[in-house]
C-alpha positions in Angstrom: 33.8 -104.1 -52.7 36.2 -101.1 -53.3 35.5 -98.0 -51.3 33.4 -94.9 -53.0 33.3 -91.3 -51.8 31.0 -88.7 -53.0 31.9 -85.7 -53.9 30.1 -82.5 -55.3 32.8 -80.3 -56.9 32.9 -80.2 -60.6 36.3 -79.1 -60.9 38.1 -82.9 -61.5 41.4 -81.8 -60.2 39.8 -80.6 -57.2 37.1 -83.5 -56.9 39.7 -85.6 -57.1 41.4 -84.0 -54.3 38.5 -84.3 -52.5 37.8 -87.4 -52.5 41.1 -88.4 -52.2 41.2 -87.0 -49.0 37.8 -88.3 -47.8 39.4 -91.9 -48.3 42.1 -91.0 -46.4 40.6 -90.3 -43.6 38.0 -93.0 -44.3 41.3 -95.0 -43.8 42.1 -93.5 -40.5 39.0 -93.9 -39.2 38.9 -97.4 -39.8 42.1 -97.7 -38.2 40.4 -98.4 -34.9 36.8 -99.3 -35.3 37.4 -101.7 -38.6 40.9 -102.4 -39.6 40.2 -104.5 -42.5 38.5 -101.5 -44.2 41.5 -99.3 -43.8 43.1 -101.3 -46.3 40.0 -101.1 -48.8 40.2 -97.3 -48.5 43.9 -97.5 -49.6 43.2 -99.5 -52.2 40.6 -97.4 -52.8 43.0 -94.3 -53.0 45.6 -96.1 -55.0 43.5 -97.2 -57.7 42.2 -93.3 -57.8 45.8 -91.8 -58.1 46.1 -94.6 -61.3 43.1 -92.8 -62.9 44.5 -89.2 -62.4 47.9 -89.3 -63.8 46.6 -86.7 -66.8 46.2 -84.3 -64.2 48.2 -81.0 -63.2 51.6 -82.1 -61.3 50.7 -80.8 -58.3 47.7 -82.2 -57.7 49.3 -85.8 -58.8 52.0 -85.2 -55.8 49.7 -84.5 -53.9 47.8 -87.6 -54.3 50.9 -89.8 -54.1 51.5 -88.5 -50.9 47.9 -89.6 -49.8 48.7 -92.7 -51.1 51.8 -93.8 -49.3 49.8 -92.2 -46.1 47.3 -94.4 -46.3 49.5 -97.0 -47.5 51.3 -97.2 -44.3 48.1 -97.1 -41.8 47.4 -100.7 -43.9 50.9 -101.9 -43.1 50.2 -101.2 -39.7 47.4 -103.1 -39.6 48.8 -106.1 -41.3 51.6 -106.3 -38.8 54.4 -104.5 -41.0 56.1 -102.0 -39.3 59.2 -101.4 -41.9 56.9 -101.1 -44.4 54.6 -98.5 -42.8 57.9 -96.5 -41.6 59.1 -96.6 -45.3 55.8 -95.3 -46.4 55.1 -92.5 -43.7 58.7 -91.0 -45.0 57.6 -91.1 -48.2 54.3 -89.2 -47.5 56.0 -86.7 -45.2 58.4 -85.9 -48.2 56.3 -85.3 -50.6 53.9 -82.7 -48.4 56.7 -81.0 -47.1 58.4 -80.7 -51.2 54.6 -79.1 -51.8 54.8 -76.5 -48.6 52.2 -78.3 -46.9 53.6 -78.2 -43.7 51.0 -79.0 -41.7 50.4 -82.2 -43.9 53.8 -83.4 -43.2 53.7 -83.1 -39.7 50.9 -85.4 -39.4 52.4 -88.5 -41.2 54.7 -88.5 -38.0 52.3 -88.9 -36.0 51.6 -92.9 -37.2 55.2 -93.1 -37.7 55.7 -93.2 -34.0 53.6 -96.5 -33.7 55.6 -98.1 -35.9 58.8 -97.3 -34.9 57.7 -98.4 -31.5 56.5 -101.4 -32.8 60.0 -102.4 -34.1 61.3 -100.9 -30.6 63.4 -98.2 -31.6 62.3 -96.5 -28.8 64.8 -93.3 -29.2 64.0 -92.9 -32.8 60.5 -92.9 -32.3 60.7 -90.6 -29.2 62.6 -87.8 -31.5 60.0 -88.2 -33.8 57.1 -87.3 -31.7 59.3 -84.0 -30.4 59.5 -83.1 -33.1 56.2 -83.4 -34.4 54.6 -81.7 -31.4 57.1 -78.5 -31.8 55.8 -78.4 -35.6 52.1 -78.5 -34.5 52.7 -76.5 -31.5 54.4 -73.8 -34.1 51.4 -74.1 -36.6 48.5 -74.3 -33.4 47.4 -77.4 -33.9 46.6 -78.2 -30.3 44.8 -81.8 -31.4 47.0 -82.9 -33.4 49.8 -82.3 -30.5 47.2 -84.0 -28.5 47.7 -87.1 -30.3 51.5 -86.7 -30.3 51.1 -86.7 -26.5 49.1 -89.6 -26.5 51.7 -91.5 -28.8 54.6 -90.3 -26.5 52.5 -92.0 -23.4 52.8 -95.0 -25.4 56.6 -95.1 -26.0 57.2 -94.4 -21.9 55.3 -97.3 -21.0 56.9 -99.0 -23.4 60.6 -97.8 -22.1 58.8 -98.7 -18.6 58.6 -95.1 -17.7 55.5 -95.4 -15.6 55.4 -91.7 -14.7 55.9 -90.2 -17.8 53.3 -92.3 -19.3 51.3 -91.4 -17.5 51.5 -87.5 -16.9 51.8 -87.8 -21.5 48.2 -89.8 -21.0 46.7 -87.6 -18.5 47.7 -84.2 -20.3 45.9 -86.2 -24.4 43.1 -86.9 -22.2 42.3 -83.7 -21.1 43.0 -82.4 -24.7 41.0 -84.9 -26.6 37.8 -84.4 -24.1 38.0 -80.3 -24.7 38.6 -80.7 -28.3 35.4 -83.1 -28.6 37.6 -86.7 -29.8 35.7 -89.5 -28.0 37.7 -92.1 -29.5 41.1 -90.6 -29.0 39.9 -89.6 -25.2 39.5 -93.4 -24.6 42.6 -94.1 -26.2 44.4 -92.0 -23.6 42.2 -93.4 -20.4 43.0 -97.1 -21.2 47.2 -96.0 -21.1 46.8 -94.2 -18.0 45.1 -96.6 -16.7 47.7 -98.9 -18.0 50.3 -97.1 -16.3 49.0 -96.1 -12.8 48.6 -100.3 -13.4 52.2 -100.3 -13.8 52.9 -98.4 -10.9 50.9 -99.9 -8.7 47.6 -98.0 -8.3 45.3 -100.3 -9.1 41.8 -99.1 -7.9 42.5 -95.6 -10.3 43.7 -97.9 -12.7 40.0 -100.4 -12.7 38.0 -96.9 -12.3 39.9 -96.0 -15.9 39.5 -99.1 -17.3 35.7 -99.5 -16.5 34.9 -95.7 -17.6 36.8 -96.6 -20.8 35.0 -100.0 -21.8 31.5 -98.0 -20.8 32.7 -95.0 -23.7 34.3 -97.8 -26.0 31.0 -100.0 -25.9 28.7 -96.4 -26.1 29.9 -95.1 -29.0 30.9 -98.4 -30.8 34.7 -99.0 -31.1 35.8 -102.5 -31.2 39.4 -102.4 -31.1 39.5 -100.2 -28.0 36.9 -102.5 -25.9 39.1 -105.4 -26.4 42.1 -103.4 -25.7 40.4 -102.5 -22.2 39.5 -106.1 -21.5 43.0 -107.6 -22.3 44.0 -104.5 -20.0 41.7 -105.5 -17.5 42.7 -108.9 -17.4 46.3 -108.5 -17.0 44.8 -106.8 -13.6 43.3 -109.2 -12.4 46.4 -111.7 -13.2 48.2 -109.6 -11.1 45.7 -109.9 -7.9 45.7 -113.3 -8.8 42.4 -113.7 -9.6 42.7 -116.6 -13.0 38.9 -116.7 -13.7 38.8 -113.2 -14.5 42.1 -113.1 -16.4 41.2 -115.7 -18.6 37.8 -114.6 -19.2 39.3 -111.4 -20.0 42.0 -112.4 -22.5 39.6 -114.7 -24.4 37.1 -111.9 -24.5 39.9 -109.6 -26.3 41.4 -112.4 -28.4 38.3 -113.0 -30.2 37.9 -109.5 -30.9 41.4 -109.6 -32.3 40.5 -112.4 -34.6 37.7 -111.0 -35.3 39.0 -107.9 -36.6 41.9 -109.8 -38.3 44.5 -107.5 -35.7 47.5 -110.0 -36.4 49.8 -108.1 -33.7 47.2 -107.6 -31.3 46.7 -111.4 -31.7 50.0 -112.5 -31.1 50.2 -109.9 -28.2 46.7 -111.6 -26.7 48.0 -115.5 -27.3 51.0 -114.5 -25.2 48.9 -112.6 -22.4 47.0 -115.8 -22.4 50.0 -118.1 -22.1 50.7 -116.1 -19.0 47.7 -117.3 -17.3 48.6 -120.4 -18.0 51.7 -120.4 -16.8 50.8 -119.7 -13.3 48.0 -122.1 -13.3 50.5 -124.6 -14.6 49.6 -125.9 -17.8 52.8 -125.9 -19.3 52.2 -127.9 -22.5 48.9 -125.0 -23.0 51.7 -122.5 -22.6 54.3 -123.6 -24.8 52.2 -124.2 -27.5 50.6 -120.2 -27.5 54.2 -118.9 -26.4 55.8 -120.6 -29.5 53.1 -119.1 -31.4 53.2 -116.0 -30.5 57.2 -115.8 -31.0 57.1 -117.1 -34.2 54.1 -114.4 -35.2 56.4 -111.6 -33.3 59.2 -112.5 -34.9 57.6 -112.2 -38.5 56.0 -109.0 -38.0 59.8 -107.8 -36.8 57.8 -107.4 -32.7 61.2 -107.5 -31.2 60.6 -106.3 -27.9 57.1 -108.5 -28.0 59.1 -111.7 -28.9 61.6 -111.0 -25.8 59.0 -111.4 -23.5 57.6 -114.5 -25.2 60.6 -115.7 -24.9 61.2 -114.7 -21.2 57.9 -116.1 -20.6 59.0 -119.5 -22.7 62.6 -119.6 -19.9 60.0 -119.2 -17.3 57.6 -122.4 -18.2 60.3 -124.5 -19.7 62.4 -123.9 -16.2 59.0 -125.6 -14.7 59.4 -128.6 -16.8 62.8 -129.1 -15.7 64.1 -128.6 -19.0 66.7 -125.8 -17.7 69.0 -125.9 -20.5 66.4 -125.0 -22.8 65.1 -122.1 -20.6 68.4 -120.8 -20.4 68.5 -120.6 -24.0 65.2 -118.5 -24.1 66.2 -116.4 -21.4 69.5 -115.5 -23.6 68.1 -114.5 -26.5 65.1 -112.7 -24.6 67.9 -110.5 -23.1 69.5 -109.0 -25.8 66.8 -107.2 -27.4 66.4 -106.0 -23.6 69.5 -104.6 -23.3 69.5 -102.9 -26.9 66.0 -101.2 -26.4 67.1 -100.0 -22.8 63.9 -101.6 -21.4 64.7 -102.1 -17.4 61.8 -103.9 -16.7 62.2 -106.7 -19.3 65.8 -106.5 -18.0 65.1 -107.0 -14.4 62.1 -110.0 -15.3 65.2 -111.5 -17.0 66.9 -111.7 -13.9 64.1 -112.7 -11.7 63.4 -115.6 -14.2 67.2 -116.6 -13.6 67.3 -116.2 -9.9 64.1 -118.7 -9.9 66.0 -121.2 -12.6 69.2 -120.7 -10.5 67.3 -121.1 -6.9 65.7 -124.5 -8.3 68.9 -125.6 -9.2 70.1 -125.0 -5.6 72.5 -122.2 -6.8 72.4 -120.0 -4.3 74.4 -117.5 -4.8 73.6 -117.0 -8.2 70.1 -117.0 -7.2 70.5 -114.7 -4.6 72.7 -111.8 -7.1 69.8 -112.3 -9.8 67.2 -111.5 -7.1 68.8 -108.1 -6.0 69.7 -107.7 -9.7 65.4 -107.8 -10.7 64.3 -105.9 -7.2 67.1 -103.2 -7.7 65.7 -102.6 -11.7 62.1 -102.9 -10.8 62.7 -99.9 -8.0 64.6 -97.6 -10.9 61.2 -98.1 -12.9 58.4 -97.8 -10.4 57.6 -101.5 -11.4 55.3 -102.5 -8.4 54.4 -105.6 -9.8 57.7 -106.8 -10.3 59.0 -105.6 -7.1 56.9 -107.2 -5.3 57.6 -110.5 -7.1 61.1 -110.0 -6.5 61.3 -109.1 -2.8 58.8 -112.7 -2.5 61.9 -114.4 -4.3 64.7 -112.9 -2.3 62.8 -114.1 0.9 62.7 -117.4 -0.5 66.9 -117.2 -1.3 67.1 -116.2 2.3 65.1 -119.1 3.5 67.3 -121.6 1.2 70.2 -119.6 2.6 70.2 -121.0 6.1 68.7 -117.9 7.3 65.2 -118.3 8.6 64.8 -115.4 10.6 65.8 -112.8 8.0 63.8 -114.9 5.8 61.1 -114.5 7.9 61.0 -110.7 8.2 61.3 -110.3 4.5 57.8 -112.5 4.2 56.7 -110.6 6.7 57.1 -107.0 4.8 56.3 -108.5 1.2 52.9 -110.7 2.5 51.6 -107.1 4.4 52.3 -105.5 1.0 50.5 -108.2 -0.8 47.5 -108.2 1.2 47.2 -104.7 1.7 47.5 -104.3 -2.5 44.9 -107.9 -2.4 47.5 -109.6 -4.0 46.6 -113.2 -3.3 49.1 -115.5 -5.1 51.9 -113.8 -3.6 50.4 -113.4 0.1 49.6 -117.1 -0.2 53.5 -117.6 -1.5 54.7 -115.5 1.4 52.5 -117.1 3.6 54.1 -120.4 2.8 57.4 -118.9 3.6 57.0 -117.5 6.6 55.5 -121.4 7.8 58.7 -122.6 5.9 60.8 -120.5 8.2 58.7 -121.1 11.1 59.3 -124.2 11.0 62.9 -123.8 10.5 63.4 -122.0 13.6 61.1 -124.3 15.9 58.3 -122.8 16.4 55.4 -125.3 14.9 52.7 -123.2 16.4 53.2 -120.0 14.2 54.1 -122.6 10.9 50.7 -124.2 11.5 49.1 -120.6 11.5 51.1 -119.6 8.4 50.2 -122.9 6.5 46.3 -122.7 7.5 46.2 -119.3 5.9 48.0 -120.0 2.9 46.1 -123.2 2.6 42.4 -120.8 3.0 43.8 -118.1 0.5 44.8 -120.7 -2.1 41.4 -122.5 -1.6 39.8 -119.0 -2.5 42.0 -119.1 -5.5 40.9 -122.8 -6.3 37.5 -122.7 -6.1 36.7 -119.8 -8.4 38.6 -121.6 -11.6 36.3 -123.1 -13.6 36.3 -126.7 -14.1 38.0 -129.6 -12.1 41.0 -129.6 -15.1 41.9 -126.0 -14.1 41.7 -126.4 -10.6 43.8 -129.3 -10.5 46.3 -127.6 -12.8 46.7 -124.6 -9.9 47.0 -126.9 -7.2 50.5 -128.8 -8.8 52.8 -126.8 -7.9 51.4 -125.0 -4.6 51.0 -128.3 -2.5 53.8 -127.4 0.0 51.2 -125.9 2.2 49.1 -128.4 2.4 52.0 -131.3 2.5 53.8 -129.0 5.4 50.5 -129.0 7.1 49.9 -132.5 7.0 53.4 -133.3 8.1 52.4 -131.1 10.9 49.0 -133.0 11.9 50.9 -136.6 11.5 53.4 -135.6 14.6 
């Protein structure tokens, strides 16, 4: 049913106007609460601009701008990115050719989505400069707000976890004063996303759990499953599966819900993650080769790469190296061409891991340092963490056991101290590795026994014998160690 607006002015050029502009920000509104009616209000407002072509030229340009506004909010929402940055262009044009200067400067605003979306990361950064000096010029303080907020986006996105979040912090504080609930939550869930990024996790949960209170309060849909999928990548990272999965399937059937292709595609692939690290591979595959394919449609270059890193990682597990080495190549080159360090230095951890089960040492070692030296540039605690883990283990398989040793040592106090329990368990392992290699069964057996009780923890809170099974296949070198120990 096509969208109508009353209006009460008699005047048809201006009633038209006005309702016009009612659909459009019908359309914006529904942006975020109910996508699928965004692109019934541009319909809406394109069928209206048909039935006013006998009116003044002004107001017809006017209109037409309108409509290729709204037009590109309903790309968005069906996944196409070009499309919407063609669109926004065309609005932007047109206001500025009437004088409406104001007007103009707000299509850009939208326009930085998309162009992130497509990972033209510098093009969309000049954009939102330039937008915020044109509303800072004209006074606009909210509408710089949301510039600020779309700029936090793009430096999480470039893996500028600072930025991000000083961009997020200073929309926040905006969007509270200026009365925009749904915009304030917008700009809690991405700081939260990037103190999760650098590493402060309990301001990150106290974000994220103020933000799913406001989202649920006052009734937006798209945000509360963005601050569950949020959440749940948390919780991956802790190593806590239950509430990862529970998390991401929560968010997904929002998405689906809401008919959010990208967000989808986006969740399917957070979800294959999980599955990855509780080993079901064949689960994986199948949501990873869905989500590429979705990503690659909807021109999601920088998505796809991590699919495909992600792909490298569980094909590696398989055994299937020369096909993991294929996904790891073409997840690298869009990378390297949207400058993203941190998709860069996962490449390399993902290749120091193929290269290390491959008994490549060398190579597995210069990947390591590689991953741990771009994680550092980017404040990427996550993946710093992971990578120091890995270089212990290249140590180990170096012939090295009490360097080995000491680099467990740092990374497992780090992990528990951050509650980190898949990799304290995986340095915990290590260090009764290296234990062991040096002689001393006595501190192995210690080592072993705790990885053996924090991998238990892990185990017993999946749901179902399946899953459980699943996490124990490829962390039973505790448990055989220790039982090699017991025997002599």
């Amino acid at each position: 049913m096509p969208l109508l607006i009353e209006c009460a002015v008699t005047d048809p050029a201006a009633a038209t106007l006005a309702q016009a502009w009612a659909l459009k920000d019908a359309c914006q509104a529904a942006w975020t609460r109910e996508p699928a009616r965004a692109a019934d209000a541009a319909l809406a407002l394109a069928s209206l601009a048909t039935r006013a072509r006998r009116l003044p030229a002004s107001v017809r340009h006017e209109l037409d701008a309108l409509v290729a506004w709204t037009g590109g909010i309903a790309d968005l929402v069906r996944g196409q990115p070009h499309a919407a940055c063609d669109a926004f262009d065309r609005a932007h044009d047109q206001f500025a050719t009437l004088g409406l200067a104001r007007r103009a400067a707000e299509t850009r605003v939208p326009k930085i989505v998309a162009l992130a979306m497509l990972g033209r990361h510098d093009d969309a950064a000049r954009c939102g400069e330039a937008a915020r000096a044109a509303f800072d010029a004209l006074g606009d303080r909210r509408a710089a707000a949301k510039v600020a907020l779309n700029l936090g986006s793009l430096a999480q996105r470039r893996d500028e976890y600072r930025a991000a979040a000083r961009h997020y912090a200073d929309a926040a504080v905006r969007f509270a004063r200026a009365g925009d609930r749904e915009h304030s939550v917008m700009a809690d869930i991405g700081a939260g996303d990037a103190l999760a990024g650098l590493g402060h996790h309990e301001e990150a949960r106290r974000l994220y759990a103020r933000a799913r209170m406001r989202a649920a309060t006052h009734a937006l849909p798209v945000l509360a499953a963005l601050v569950d999928e949020s959440q749940a990548l948390l919780e991956l990272a802790h190593g806590r599966y239950r509430e990862a999965l529970e998390g991401l399937e929560r968010a997904r059937r929002a998405y689906e819900r809401l008919n959010l292709a990208p967000q989808l595609a986006v969740a399917d692939k957070q979800l294959a993650d999980v599955y990855t690290e509780l080993h079901l591979l064949p689960e994986a595959l199948a949501l990873l080769d869905r989500a590429v394919a979705t990503f690659g449609r909807l021109q999601m270059a920088d998505e796809q790469a991590w699919a495909l890193l992600q792909r490298g990682r569980a094909l590696a597990w398989l055994d299937r190296h020369a096909e993991a080495q294929d996904a790891l190549r073409h997840a690298a080159a869009p990378f390297g061409a949207s400058a993203q360090a941190a998709g860069a230095a996962s490449v390399a951890l993902a290749r120091a891991e193929l290269a290390l089960a491959a008994g490549d040492i060398a190579v597995a070692g210069a990947e390591a340092v590689a991953a741990l030296r771009g994680f550092a540039r980017v404040g990427h605690a996550d993946g710093r963490a992971r990578a120091q883990v890995l270089l212990a283990r290249v140590t180990l398989a170096a012939g090295a056991p009490a360097r080995a040793a000491r680099r467990f040592a740092v990374a497992g106090e780090r992990a528990a101290r951050e509650q980190r329990l898949s990799l304290e368990a995986q340095c915990l392992v290590g260090s009764g590795e290296a234990a062991l290699a040096a002689g001393d069964v006595a501190a192995a057996t210690r080592a072993f026994d705790a990885a053996i009780a924090r991998l238990e923890l892990q185990r017993r809170a999946l749901p179902g014998d399946d899953l459980q099974r699943a996490f124990l296949d490829d962390r039973l070198q505790a448990y055989r160690q220790r039982l090699r120990i017991a025997l002599a």
